[in-house]
MDAnalysis code that builds the backbone (N, CA, C; Angstrom):
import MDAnalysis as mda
import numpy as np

u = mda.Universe.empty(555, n_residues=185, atom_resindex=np.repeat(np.arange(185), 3), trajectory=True)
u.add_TopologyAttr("name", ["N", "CA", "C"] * 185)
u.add_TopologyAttr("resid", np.arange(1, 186))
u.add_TopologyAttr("resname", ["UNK", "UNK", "UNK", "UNK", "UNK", "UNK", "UNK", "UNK", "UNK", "UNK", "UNK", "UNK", "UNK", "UNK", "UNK", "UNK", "UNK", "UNK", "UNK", "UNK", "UNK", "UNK", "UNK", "UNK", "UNK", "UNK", "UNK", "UNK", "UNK", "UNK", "UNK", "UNK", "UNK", "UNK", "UNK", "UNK", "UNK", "UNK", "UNK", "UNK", "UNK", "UNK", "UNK", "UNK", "UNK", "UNK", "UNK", "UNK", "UNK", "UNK", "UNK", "UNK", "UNK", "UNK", "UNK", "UNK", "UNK", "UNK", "UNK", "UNK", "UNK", "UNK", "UNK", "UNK", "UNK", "UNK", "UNK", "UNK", "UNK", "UNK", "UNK", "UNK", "UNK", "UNK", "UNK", "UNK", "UNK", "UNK", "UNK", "UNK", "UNK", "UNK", "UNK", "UNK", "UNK", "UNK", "UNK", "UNK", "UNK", "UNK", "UNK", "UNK", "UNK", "UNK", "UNK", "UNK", "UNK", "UNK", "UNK", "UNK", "UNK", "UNK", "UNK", "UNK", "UNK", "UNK", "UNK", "UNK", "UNK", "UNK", "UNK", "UNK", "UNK", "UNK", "UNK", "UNK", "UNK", "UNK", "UNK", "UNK", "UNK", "UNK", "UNK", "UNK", "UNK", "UNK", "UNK", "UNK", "UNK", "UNK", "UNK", "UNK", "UNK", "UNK", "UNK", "UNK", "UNK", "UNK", "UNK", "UNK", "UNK", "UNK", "UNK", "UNK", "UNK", "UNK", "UNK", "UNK", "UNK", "UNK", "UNK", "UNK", "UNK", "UNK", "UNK", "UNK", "UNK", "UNK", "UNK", "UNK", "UNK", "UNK", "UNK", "UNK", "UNK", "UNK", "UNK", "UNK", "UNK", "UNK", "UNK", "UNK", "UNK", "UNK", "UNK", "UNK", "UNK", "UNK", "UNK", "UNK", "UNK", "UNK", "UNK", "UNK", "UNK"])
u.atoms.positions = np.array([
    [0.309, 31.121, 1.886],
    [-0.959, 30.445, 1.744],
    [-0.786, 29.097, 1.030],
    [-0.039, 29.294, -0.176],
    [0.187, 28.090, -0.774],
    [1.003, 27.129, -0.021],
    [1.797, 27.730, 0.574],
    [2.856, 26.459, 1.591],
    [2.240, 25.987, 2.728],
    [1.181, 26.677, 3.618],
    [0.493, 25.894, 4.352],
    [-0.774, 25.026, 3.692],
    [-1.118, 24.902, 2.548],
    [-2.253, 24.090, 2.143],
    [-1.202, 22.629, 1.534],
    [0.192, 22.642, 1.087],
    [0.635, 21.908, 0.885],
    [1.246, 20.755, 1.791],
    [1.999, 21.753, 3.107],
    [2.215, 21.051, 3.662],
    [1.202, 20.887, 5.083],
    [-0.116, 20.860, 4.646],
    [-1.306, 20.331, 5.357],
    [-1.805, 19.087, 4.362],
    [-1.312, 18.991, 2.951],
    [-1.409, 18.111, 2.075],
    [-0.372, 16.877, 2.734],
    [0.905, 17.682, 3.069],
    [1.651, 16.435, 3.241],
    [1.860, 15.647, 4.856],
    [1.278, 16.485, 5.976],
    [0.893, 15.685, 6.865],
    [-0.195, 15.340, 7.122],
    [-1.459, 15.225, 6.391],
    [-2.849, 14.731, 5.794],
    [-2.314, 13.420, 5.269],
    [-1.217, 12.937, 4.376],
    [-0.748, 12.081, 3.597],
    [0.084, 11.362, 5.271],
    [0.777, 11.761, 5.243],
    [1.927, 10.967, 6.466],
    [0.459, 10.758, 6.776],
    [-0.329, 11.139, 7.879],
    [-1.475, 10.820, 9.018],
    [-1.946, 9.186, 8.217],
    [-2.833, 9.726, 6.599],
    [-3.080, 8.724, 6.592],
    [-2.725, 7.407, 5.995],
    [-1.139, 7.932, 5.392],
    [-0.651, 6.238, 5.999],
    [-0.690, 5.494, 6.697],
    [-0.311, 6.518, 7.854],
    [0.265, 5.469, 9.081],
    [-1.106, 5.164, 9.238],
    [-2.159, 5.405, 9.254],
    [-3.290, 4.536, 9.616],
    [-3.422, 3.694, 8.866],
    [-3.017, 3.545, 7.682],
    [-3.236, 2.663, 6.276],
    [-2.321, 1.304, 7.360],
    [-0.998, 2.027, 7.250],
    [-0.251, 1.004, 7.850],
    [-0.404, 0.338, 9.191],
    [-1.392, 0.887, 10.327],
    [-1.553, 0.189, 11.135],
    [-2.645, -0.940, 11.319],
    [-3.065, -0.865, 10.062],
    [-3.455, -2.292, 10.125],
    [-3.182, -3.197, 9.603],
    [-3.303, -4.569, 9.511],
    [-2.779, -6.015, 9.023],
    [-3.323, -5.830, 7.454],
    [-2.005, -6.268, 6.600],
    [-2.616, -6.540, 5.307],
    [-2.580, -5.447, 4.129],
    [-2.522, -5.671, 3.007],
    [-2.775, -4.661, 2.217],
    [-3.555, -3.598, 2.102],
    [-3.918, -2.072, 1.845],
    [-4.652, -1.634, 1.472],
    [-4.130, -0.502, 0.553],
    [-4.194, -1.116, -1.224],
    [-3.907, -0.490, -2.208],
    [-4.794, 0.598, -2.134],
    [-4.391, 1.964, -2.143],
    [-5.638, 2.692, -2.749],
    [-4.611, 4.491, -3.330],
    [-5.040, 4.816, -3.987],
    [-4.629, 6.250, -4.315],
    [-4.608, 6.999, -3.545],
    [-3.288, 7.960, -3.802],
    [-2.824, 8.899, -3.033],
    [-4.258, 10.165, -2.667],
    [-5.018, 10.522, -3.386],
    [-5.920, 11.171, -2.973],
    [-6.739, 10.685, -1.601],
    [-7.232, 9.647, -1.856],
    [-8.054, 8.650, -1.299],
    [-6.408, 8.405, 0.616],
    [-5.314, 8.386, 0.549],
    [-4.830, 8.878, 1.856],
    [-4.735, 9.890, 2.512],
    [-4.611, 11.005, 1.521],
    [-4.762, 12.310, 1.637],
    [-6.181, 12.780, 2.308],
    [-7.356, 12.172, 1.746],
    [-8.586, 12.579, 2.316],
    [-9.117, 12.067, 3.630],
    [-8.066, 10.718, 3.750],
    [-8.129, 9.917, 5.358],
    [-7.620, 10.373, 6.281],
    [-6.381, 11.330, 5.960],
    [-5.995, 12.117, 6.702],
    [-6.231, 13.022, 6.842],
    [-7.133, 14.066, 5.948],
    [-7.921, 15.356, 6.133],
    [-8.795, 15.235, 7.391],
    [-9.826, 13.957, 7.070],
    [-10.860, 13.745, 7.573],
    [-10.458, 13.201, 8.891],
    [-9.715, 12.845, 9.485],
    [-9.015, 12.360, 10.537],
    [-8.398, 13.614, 11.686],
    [-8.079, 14.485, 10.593],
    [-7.556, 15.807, 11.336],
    [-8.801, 16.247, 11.826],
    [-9.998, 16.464, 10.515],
    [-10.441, 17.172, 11.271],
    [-11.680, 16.725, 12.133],
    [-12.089, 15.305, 12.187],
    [-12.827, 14.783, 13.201],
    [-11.871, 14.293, 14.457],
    [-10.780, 14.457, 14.757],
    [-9.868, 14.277, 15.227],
    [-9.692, 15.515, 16.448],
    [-9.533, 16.850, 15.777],
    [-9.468, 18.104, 16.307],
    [-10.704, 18.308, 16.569],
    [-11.322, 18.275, 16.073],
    [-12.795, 19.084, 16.254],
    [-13.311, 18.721, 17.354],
    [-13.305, 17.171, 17.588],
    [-14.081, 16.035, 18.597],
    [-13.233, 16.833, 20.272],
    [-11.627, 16.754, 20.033],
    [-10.688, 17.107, 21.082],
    [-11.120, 18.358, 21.732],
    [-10.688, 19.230, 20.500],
    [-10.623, 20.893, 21.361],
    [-12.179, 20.842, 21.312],
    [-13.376, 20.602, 20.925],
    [-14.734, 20.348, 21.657],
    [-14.909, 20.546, 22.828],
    [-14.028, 18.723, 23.432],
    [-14.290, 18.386, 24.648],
    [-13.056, 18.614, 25.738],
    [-11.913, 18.732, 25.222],
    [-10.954, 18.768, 26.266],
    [-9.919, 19.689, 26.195],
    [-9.969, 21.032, 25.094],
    [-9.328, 22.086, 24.945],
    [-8.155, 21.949, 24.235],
    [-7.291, 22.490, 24.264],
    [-6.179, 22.754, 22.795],
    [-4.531, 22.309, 23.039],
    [-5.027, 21.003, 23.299],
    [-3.205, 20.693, 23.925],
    [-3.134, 20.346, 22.469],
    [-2.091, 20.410, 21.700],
    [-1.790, 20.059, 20.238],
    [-1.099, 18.519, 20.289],
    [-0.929, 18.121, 21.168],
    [-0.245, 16.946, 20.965],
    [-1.245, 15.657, 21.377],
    [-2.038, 16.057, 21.928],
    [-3.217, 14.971, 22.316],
    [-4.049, 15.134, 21.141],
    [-4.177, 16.337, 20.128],
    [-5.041, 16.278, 19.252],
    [-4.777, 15.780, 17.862],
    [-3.551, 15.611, 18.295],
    [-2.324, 15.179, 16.551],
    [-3.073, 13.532, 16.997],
    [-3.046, 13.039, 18.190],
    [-3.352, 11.867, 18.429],
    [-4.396, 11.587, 18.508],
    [-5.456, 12.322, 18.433],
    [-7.329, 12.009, 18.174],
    [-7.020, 12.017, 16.582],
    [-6.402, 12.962, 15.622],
    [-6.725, 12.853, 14.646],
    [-6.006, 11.760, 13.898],
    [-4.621, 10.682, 14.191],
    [-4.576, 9.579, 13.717],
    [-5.629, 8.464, 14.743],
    [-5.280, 8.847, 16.013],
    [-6.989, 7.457, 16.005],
    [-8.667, 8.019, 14.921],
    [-8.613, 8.870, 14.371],
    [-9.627, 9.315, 13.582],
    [-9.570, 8.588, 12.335],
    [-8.609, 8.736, 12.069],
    [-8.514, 8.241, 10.594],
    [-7.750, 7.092, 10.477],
    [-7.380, 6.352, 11.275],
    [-7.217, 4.881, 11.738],
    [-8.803, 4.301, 11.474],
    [-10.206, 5.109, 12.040],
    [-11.117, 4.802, 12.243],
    [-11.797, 4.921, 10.731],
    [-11.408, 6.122, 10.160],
    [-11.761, 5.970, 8.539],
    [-11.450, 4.871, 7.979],
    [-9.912, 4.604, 8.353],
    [-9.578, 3.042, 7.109],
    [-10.168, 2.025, 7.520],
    [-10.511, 1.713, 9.100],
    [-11.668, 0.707, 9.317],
    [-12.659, 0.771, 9.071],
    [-13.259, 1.659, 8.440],
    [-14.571, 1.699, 8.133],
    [-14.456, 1.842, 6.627],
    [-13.626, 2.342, 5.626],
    [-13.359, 1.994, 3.981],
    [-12.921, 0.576, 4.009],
    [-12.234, -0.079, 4.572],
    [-12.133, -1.324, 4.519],
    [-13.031, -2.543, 5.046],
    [-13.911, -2.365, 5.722],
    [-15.166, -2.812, 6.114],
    [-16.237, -2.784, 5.126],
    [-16.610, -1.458, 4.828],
    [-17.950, -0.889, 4.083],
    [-17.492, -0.743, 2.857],
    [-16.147, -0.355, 2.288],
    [-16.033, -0.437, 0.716],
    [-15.201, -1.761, 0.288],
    [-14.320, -2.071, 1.001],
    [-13.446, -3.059, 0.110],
    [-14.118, -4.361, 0.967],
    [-15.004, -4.442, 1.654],
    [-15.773, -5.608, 2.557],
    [-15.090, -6.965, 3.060],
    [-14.177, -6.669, 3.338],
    [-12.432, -7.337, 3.737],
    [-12.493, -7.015, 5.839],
    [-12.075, -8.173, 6.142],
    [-11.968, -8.020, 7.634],
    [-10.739, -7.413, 7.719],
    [-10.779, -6.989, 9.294],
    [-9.263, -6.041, 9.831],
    [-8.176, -6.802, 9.895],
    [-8.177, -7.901, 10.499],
    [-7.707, -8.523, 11.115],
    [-7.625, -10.078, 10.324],
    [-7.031, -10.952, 11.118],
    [-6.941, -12.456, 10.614],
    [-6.351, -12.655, 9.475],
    [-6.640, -14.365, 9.126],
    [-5.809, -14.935, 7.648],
    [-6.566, -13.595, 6.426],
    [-7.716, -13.685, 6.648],
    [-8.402, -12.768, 4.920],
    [-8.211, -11.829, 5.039],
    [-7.472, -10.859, 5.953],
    [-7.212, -9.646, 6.354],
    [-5.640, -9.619, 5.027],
    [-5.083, -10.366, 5.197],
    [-3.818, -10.233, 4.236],
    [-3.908, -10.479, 2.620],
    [-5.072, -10.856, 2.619],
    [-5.598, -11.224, 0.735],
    [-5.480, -10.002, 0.067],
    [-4.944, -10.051, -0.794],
    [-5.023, -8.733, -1.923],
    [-6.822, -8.116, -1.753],
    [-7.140, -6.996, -1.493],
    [-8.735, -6.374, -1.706],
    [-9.042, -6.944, -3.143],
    [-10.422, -6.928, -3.151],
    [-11.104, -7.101, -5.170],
    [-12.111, -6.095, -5.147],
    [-12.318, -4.991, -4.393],
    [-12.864, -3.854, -4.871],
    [-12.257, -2.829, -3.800],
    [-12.619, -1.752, -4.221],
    [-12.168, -0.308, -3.511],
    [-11.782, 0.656, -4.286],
    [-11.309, 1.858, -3.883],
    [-10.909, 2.812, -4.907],
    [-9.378, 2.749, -5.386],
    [-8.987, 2.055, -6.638],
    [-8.015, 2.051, -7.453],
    [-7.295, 0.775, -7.698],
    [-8.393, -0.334, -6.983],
    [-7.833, -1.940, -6.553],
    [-7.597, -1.994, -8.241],
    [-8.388, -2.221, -9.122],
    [-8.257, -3.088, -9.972],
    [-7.299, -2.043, -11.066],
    [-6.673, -0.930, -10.821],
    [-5.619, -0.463, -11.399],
    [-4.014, -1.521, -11.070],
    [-4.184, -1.440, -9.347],
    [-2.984, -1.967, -8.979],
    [-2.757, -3.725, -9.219],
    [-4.466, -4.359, -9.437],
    [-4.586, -5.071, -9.394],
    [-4.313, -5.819, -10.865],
    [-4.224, -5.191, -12.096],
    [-3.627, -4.878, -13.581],
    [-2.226, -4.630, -13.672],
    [-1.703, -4.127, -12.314],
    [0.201, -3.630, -12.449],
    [0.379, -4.668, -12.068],
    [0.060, -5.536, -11.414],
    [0.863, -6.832, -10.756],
    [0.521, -8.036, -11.386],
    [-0.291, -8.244, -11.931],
    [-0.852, -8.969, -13.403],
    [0.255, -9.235, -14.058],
    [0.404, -7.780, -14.772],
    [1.369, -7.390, -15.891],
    [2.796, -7.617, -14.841],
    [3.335, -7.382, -13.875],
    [4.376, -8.020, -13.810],
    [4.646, -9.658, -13.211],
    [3.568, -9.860, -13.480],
    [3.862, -11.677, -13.251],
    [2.983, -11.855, -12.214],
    [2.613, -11.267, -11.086],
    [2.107, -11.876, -9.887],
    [0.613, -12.315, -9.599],
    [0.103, -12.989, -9.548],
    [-0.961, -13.063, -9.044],
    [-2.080, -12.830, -8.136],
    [-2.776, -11.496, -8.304],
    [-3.104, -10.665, -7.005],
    [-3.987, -11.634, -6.198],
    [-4.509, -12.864, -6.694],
    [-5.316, -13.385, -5.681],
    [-5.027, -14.388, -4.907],
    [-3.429, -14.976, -5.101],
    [-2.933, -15.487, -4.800],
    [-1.924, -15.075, -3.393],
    [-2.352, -13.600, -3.547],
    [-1.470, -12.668, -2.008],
    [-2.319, -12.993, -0.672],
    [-1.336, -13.338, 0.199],
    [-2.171, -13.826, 1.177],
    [-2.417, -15.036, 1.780],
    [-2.448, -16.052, 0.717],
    [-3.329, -17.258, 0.326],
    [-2.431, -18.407, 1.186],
    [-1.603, -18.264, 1.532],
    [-0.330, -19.319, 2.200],
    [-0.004, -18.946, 3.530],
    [-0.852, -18.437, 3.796],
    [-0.338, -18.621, 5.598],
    [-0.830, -16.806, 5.741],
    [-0.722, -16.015, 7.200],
    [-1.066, -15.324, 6.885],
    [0.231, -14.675, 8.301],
    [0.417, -13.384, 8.129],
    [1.428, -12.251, 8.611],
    [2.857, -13.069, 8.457],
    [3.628, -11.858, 8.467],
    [5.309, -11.650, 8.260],
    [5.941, -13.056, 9.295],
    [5.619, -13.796, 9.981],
    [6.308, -14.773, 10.732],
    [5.934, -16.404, 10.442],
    [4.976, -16.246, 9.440],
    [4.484, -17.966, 8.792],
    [5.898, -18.560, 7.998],
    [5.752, -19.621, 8.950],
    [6.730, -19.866, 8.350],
    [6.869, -20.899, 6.979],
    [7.562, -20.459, 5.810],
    [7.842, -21.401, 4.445],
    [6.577, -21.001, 3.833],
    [6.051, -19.844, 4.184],
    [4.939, -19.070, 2.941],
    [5.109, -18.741, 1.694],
    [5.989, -18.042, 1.335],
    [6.330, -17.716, -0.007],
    [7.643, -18.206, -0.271],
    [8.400, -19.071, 0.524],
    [9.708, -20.026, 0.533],
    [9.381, -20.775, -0.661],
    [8.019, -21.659, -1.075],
    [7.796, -22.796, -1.788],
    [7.640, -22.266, -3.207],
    [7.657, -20.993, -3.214],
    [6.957, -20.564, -4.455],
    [8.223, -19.875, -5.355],
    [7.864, -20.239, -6.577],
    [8.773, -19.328, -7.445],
    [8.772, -18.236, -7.145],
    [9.784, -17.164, -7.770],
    [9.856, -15.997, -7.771],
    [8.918, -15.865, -8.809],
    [7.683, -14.046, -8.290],
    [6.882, -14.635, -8.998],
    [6.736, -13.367, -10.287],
    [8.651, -13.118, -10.427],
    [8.814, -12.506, -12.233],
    [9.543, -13.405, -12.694],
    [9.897, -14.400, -12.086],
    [10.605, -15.444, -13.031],
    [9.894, -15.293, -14.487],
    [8.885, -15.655, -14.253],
    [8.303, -15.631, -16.159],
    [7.635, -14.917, -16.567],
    [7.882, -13.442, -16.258],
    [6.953, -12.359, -16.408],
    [7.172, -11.678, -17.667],
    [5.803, -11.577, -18.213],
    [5.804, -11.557, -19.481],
    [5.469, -9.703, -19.320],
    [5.823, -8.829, -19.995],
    [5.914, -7.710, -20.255],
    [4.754, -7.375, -21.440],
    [3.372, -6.719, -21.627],
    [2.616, -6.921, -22.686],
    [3.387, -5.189, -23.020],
    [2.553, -4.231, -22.844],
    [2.294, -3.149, -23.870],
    [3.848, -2.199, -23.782],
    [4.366, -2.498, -22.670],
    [5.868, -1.777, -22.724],
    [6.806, -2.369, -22.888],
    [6.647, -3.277, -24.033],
    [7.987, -4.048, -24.870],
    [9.296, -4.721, -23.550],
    [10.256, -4.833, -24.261],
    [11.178, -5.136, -24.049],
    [11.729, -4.440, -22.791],
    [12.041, -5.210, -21.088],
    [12.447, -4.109, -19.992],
    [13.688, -3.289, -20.158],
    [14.581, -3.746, -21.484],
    [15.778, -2.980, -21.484],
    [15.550, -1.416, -22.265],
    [14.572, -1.602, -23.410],
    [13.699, -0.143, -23.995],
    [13.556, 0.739, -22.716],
    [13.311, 0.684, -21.779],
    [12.981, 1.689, -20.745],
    [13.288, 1.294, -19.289],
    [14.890, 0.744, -18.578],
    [15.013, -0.019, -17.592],
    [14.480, 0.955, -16.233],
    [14.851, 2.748, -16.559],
    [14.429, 3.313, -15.719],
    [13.223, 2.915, -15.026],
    [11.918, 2.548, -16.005],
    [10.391, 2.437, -15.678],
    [10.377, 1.344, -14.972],
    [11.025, 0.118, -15.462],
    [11.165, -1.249, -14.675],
    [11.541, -1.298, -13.216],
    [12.869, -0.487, -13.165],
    [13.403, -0.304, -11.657],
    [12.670, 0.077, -10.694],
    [11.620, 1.352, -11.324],
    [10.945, 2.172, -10.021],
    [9.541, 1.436, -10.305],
    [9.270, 0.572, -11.106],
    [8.126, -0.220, -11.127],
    [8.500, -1.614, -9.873],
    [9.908, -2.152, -9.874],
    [9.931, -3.251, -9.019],
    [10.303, -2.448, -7.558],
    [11.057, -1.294, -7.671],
    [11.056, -1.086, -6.744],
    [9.637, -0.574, -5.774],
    [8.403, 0.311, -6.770],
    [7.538, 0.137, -5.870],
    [6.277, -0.949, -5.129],
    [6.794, -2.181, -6.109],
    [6.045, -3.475, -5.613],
    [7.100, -4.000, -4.331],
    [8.259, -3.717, -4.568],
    [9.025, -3.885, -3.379],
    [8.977, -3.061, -1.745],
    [8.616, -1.638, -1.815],
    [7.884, -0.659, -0.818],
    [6.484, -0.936, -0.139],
    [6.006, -1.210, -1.704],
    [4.678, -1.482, -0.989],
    [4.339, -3.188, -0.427],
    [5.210, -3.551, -0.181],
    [5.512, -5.386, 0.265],
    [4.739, -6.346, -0.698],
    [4.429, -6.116, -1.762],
    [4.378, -7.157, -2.791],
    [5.360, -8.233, -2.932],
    [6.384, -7.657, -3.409],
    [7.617, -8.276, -3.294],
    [8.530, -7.983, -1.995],
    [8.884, -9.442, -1.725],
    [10.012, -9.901, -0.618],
    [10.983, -9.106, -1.120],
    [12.208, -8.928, -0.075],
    [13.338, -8.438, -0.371],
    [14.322, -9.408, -1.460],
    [14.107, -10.800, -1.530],
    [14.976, -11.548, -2.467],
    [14.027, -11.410, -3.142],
    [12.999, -11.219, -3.624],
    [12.110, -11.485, -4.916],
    [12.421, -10.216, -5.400],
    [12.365, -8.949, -5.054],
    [13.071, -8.062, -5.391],
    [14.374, -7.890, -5.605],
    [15.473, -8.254, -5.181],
    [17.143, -8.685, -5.604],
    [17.337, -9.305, -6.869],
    [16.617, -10.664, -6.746],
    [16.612, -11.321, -8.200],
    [15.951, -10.829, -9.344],
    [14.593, -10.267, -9.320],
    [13.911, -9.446, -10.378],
    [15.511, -8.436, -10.700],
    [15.657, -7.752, -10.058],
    [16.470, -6.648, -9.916],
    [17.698, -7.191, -11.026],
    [18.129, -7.386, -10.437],
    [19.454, -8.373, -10.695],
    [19.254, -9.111, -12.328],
    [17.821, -9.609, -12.837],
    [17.640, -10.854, -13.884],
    [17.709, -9.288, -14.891],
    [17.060, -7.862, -14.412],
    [16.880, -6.969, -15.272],
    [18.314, -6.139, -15.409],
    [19.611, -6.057, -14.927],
    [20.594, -5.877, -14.309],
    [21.275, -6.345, -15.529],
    [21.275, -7.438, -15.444],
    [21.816, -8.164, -16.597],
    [21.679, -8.821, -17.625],
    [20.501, -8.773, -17.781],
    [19.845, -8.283, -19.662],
    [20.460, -6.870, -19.869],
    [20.484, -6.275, -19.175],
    [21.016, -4.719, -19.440],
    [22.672, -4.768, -20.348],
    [23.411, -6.113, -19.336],
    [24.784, -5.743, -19.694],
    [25.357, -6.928, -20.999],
    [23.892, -8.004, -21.225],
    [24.402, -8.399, -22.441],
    [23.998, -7.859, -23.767],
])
């Protein structure tokens, strides 16, 4: 019982990434809040299918990510009030559920959340973030001291601004690397 509610937890989560991810642009939000896009996806997804067209499981795995593809267009429409698509589609969100948490982590490591976006817009513009400093060059660290006190926290802190495409792959190398070696003097 417990292993099927979990791992209905964890392809609820896969589902609603990939809808997270199929659209253009950021959308920070808590793991609950994917988890429930993908609940709700399954089950307006299934329900709508075997309804109308009976129980093939593989056409219904696929109503329930176009389902909850259809949830994140509609939380990103009606809550974070951000288009799908286009240049403002790639701007950091300024409301939704957990924006202004993530929007405080990237603060605190140097970046400027309103500044994401702002230079051109998808992965092929070219000389977008080319012109710009790296943007921990001067990142000031407030309530967790010094990054060598705790490098573990730093690493899986740059590394998840690096996953979640905050940071470029060289903006991540050099952060990496500047904390690398404060370590070894």
């Amino acid at each position: 019982m417990v292993g099927a509610v979990v791992g209905a937890m964890f392809v609820a989560f896969v589902t609603g990434a990939l809808a997270r991810f199929a659209l253009p642009g950021p959308d920070p939000m808590p793991p609950w809040l994917t988890i429930g896009i993908g609940l709700g996806g399954a089950g307006i997804g299934y329900g709508i299918f075997y309804g109308a067209l009976g129980t093939d499981a593989t056409w219904a795995n696929i109503a329930s990510f176009i389902a909850a593809l259809g949830l994140v267009v509609i939380y990103r429409r009606f809550v974070q009030k951000r288009p799908l698509w286009g240049k403002d589609a790639y701007r950091f969100p300024e409301r939704g559920f957990g924006v202004e948490q993530y929007r405080e982590r990237l603060k605190r490591a140097g970046i400027d959340p309103d500044d994401i976006g702002m230079h051109g817009f998808g992965p092929l513009q070219p000389g977008a973030r080319m012109q710009q400093a790296p943007p921990l060059a001067n990142a000031r660290v407030d309530a967790g001291g010094d990054p060598t006190d705790n490098p573990a926290h730093y690493l899986a802190l740059l590394e998840e601004l690096h996953d979640s495409g905050v940071l470029e792959d060289e903006e991540y190398t050099a952060a990496r690397m500047r904390l690398l070696e404060s370590l070894r003097a």
